[in-house]
PDB file of N, CA, C and O in Angstrom, chain B, residues numbered from 101:
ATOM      1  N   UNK B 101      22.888  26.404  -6.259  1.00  0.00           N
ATOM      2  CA  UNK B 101      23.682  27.626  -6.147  1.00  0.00           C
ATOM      3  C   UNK B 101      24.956  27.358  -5.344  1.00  0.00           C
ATOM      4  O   UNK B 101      26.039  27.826  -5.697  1.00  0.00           O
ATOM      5  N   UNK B 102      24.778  26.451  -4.050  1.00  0.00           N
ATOM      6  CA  UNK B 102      25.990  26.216  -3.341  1.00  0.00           C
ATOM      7  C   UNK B 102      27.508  25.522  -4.280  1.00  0.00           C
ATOM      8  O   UNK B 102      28.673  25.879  -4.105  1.00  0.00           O
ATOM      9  N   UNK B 103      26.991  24.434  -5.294  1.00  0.00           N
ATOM     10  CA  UNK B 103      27.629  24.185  -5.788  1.00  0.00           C
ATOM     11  C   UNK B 103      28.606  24.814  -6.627  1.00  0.00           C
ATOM     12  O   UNK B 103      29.831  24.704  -6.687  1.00  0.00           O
ATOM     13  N   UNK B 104      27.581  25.656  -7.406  1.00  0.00           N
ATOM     14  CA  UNK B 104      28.195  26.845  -8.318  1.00  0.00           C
ATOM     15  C   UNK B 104      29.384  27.750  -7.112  1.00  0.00           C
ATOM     16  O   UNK B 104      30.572  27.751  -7.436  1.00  0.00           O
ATOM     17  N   UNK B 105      29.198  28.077  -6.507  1.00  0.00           N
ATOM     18  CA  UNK B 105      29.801  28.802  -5.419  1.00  0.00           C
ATOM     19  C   UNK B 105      30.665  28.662  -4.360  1.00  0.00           C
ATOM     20  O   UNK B 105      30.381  28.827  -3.173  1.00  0.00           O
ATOM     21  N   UNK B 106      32.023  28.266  -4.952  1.00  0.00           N
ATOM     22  CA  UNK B 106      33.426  27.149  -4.151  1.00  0.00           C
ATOM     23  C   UNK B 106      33.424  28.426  -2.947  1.00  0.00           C
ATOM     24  O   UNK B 106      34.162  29.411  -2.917  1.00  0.00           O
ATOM     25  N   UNK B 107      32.005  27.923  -1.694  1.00  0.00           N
ATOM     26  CA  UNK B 107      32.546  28.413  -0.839  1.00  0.00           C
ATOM     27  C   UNK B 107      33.916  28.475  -0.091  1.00  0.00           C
ATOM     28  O   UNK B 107      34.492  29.552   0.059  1.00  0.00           O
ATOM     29  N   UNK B 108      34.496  27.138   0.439  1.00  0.00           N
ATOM     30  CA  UNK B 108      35.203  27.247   0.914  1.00  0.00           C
ATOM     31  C   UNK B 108      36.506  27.437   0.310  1.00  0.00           C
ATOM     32  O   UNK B 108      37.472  27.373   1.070  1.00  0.00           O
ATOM     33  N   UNK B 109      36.779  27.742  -1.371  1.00  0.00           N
ATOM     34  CA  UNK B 109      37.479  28.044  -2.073  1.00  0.00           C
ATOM     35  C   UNK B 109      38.070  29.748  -1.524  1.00  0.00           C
ATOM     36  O   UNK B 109      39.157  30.185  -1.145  1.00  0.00           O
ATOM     37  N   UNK B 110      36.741  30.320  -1.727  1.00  0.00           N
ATOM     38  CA  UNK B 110      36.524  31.771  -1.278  1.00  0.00           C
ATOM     39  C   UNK B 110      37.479  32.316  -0.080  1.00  0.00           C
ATOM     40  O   UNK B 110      38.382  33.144   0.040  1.00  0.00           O
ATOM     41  N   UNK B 111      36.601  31.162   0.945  1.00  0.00           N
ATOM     42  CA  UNK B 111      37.435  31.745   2.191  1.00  0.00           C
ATOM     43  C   UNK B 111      38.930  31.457   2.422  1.00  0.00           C
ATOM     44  O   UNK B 111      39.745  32.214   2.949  1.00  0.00           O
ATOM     45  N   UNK B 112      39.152  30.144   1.901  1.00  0.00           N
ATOM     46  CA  UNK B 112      40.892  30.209   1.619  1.00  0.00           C
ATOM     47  C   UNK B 112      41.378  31.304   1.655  1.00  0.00           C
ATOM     48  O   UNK B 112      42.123  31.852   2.466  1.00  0.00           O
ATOM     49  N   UNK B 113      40.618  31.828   0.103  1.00  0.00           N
ATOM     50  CA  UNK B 113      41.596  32.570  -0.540  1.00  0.00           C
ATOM     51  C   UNK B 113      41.410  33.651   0.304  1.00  0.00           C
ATOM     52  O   UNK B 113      42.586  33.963   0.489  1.00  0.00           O
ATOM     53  N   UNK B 114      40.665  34.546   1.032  1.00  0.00           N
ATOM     54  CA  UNK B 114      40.484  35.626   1.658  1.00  0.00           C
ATOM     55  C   UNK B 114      41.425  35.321   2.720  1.00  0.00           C
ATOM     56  O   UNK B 114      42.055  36.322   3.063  1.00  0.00           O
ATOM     57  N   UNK B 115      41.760  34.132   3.427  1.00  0.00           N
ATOM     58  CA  UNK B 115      42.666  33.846   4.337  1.00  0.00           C
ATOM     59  C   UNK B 115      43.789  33.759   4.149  1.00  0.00           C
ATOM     60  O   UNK B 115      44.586  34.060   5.038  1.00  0.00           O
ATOM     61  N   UNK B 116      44.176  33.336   2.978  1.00  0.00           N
ATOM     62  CA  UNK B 116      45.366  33.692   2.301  1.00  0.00           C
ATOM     63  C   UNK B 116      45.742  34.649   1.950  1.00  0.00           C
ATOM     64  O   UNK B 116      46.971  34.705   1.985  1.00  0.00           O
ATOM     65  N   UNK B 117      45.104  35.796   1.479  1.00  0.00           N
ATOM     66  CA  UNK B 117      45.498  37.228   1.068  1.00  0.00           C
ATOM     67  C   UNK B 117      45.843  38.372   2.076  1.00  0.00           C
ATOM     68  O   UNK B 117      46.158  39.541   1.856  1.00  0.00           O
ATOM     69  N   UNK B 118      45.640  37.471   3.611  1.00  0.00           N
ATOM     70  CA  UNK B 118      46.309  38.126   4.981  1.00  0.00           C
ATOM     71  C   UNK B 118      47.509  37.813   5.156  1.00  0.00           C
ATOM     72  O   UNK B 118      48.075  36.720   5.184  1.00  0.00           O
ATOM     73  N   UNK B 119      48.043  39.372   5.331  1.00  0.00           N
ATOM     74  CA  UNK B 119      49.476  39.256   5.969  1.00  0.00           C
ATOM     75  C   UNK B 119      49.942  38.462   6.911  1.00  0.00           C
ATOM     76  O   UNK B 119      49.290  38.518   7.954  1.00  0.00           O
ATOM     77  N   UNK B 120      50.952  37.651   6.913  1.00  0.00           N
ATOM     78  CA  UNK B 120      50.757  36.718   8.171  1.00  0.00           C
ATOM     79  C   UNK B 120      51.332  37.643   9.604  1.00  0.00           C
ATOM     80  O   UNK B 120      50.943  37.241  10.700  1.00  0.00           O
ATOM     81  N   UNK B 121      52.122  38.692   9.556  1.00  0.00           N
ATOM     82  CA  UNK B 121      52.425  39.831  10.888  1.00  0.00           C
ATOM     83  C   UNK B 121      51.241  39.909  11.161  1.00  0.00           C
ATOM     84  O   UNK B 121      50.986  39.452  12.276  1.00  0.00           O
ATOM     85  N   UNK B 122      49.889  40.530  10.283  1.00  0.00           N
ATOM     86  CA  UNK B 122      48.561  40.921  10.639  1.00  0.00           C
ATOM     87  C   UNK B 122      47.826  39.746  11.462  1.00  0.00           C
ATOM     88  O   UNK B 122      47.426  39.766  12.626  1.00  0.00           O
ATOM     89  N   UNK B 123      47.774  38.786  10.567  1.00  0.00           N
ATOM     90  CA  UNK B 123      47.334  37.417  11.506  1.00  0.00           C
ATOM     91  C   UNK B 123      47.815  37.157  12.974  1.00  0.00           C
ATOM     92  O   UNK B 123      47.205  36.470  13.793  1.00  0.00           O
ATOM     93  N   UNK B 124      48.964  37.789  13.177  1.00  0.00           N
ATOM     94  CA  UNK B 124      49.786  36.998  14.248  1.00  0.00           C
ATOM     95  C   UNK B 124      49.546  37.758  15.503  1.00  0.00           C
ATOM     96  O   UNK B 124      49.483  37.250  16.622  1.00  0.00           O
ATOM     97  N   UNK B 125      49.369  39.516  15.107  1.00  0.00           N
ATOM     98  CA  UNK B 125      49.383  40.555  15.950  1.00  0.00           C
ATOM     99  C   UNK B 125      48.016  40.395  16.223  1.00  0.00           C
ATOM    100  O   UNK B 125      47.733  40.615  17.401  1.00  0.00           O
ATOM    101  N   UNK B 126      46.901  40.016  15.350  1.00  0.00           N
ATOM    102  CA  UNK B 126      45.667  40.000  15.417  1.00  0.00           C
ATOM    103  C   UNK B 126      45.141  38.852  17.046  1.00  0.00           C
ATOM    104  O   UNK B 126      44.550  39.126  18.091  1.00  0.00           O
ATOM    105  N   UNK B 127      45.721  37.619  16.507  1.00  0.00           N
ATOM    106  CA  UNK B 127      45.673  36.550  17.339  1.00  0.00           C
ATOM    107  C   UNK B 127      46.969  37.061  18.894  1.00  0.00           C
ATOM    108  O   UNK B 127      47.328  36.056  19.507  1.00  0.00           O
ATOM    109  N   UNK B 128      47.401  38.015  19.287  1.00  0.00           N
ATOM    110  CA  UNK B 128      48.305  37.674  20.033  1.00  0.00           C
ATOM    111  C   UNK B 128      47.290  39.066  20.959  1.00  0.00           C
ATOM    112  O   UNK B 128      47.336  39.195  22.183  1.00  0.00           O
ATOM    113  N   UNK B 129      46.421  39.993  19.999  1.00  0.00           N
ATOM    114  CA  UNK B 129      46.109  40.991  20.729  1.00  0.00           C
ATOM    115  C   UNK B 129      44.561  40.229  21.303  1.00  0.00           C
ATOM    116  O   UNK B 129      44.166  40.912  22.248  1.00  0.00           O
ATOM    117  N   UNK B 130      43.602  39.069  21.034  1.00  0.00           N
ATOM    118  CA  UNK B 130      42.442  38.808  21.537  1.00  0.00           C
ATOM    119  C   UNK B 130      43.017  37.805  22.823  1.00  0.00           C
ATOM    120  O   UNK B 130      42.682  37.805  24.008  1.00  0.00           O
ATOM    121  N   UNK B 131      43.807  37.134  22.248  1.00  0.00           N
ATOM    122  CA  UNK B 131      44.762  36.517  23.452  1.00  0.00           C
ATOM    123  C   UNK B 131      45.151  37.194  24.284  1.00  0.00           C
ATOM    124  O   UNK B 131      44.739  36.844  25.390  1.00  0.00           O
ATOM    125  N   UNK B 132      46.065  38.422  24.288  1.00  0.00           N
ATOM    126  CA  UNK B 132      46.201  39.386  25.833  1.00  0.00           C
ATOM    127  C   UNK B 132      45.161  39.597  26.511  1.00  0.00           C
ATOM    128  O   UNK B 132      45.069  39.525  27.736  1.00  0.00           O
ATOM    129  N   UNK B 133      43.768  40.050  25.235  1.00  0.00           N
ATOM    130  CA  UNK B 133      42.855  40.668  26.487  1.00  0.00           C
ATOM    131  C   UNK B 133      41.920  39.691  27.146  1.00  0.00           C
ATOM    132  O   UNK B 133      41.090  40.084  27.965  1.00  0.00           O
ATOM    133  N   UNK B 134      42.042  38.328  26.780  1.00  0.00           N
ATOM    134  CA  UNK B 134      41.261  37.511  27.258  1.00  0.00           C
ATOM    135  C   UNK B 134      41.961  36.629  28.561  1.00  0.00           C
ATOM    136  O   UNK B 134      41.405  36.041  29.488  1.00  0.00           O
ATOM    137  N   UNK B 135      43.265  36.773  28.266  1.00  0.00           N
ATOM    138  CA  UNK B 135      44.256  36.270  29.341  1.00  0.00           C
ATOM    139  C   UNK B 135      44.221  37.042  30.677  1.00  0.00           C
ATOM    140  O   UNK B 135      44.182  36.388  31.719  1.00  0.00           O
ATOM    141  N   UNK B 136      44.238  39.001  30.735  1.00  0.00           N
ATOM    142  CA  UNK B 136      44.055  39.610  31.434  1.00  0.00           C
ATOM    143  C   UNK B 136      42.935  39.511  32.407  1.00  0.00           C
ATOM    144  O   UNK B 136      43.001  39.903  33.572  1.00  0.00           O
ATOM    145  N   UNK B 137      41.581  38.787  31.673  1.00  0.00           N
ATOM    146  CA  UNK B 137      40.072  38.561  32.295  1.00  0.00           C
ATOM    147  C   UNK B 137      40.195  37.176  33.451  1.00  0.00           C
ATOM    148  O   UNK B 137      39.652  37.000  34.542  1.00  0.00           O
ATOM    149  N   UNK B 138      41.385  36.134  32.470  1.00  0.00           N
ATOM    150  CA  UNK B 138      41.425  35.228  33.333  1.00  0.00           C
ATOM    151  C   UNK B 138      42.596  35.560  34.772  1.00  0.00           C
ATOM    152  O   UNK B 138      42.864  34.924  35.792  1.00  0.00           O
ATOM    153  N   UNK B 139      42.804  36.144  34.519  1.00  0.00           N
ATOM    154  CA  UNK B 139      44.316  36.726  35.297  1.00  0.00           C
ATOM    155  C   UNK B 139      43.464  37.507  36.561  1.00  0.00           C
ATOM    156  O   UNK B 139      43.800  37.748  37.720  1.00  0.00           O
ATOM    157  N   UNK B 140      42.413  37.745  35.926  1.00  0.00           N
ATOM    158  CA  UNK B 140      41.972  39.018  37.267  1.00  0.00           C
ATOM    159  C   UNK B 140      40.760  38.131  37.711  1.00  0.00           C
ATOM    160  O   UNK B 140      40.246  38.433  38.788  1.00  0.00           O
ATOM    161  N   UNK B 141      40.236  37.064  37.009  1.00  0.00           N
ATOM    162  CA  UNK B 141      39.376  36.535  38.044  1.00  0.00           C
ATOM    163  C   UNK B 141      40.130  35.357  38.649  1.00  0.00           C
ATOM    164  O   UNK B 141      39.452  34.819  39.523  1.00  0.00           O
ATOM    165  N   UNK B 142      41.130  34.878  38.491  1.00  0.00           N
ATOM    166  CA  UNK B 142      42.380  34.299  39.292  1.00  0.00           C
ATOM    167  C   UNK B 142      42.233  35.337  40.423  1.00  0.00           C
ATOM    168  O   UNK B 142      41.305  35.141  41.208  1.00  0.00           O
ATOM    169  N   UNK B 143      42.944  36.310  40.596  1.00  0.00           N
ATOM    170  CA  UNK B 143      43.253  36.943  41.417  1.00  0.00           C
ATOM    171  C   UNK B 143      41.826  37.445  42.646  1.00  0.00           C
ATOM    172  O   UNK B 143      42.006  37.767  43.820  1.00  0.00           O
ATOM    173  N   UNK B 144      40.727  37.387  42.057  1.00  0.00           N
ATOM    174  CA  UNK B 144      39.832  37.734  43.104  1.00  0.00           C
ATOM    175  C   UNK B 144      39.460  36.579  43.335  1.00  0.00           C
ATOM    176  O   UNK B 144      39.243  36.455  44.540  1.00  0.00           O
ATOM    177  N   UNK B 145      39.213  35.347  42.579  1.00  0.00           N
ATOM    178  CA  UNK B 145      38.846  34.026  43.870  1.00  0.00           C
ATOM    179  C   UNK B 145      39.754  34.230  44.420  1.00  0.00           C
ATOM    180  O   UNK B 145      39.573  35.042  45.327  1.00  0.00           O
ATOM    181  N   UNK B 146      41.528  33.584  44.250  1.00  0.00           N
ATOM    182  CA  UNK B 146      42.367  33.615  44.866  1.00  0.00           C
ATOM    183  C   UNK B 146      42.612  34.586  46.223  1.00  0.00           C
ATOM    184  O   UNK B 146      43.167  34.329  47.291  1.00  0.00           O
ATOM    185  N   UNK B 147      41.916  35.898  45.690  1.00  0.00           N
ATOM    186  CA  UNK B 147      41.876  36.798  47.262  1.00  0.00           C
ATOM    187  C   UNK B 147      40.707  36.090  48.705  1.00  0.00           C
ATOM    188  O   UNK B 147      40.927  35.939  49.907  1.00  0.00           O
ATOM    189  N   UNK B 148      39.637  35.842  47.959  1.00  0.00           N
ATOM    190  CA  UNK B 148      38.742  35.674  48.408  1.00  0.00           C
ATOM    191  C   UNK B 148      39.129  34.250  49.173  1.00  0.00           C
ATOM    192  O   UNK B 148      38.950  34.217  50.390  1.00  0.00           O
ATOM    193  N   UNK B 149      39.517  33.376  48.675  1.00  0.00           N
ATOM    194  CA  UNK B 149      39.481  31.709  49.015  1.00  0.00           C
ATOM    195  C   UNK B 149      40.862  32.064  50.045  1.00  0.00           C
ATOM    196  O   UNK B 149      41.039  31.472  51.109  1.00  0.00           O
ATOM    197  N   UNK B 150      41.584  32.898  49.633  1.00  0.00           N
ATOM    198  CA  UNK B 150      42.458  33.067  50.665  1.00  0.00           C
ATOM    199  C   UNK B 150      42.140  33.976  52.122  1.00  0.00           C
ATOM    200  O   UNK B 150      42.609  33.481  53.147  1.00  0.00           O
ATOM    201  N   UNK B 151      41.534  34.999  52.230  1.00  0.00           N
ATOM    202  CA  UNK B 151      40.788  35.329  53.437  1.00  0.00           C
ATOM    203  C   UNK B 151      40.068  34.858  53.579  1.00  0.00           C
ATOM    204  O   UNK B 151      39.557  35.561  54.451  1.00  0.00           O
ATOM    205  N   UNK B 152      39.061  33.650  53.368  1.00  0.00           N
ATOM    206  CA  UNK B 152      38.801  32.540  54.233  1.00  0.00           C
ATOM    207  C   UNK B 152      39.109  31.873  54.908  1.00  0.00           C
ATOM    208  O   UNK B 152      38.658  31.678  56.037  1.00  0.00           O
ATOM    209  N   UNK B 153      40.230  31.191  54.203  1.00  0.00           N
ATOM    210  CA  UNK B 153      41.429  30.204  55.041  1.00  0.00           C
ATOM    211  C   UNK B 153      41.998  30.752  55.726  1.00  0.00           C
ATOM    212  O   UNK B 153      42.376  30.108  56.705  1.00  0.00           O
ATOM    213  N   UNK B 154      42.425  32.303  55.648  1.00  0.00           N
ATOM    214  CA  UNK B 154      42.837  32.857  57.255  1.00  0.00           C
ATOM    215  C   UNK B 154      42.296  33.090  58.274  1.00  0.00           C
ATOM    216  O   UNK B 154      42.787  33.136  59.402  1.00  0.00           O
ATOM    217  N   UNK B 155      40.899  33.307  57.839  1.00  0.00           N
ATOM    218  CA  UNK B 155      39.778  32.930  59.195  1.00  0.00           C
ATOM    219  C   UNK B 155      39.735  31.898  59.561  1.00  0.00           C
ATOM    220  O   UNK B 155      39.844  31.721  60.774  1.00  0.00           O
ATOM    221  N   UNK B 156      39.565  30.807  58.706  1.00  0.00           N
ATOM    222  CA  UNK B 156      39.593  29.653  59.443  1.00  0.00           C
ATOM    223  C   UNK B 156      40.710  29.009  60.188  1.00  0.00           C
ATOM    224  O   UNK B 156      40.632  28.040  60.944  1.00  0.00           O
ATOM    225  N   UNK B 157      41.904  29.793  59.811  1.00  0.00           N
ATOM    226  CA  UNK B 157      43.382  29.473  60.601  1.00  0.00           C
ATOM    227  C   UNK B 157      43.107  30.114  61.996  1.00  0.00           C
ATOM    228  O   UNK B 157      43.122  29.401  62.999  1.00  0.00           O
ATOM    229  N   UNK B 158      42.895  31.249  62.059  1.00  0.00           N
ATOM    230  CA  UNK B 158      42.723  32.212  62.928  1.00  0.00           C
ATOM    231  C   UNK B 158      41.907  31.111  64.500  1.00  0.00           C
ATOM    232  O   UNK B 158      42.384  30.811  65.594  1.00  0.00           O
ATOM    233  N   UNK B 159      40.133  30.715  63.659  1.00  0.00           N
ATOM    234  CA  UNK B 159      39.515  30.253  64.763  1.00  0.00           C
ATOM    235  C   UNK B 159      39.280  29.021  64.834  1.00  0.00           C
ATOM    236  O   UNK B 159      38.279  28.510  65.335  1.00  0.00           O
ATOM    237  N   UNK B 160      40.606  28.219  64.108  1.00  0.00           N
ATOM    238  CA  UNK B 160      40.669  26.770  64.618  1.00  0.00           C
ATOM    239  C   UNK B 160      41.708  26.198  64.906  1.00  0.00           C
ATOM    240  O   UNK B 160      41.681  25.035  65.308  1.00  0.00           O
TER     241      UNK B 160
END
């Protein structure tokens, strides 16, 4: 049956029959929100690792 059935013919073509704006907006909108996740757990180690080191400035 696989043979009979140009899977990966299929999905080409379904990939091809996307707008490429749609593709682009698609890929640029999972990218913002996954960038934002890294952005904000940046920012809380970064808080965190940094009021450490001011304690430790503080009592050494």
């Amino acid at each position: 049956i696989l043979k009979q059935v140009n899977i990966r013919g299929l999905i080409e073509e379904q990939i091809n029959r996307f707008d490429l704006d749609y593709i682009e907006r698609l890929i640029f909108e999972i990218a913002n929100k996954e960038l934002k996740l890294i952005m904000l757990l940046g920012f809380i180690l970064g808080g965190i690792i940094g009021f450490f080191q001011g304690l430790i400035a503080i009592f050494v």
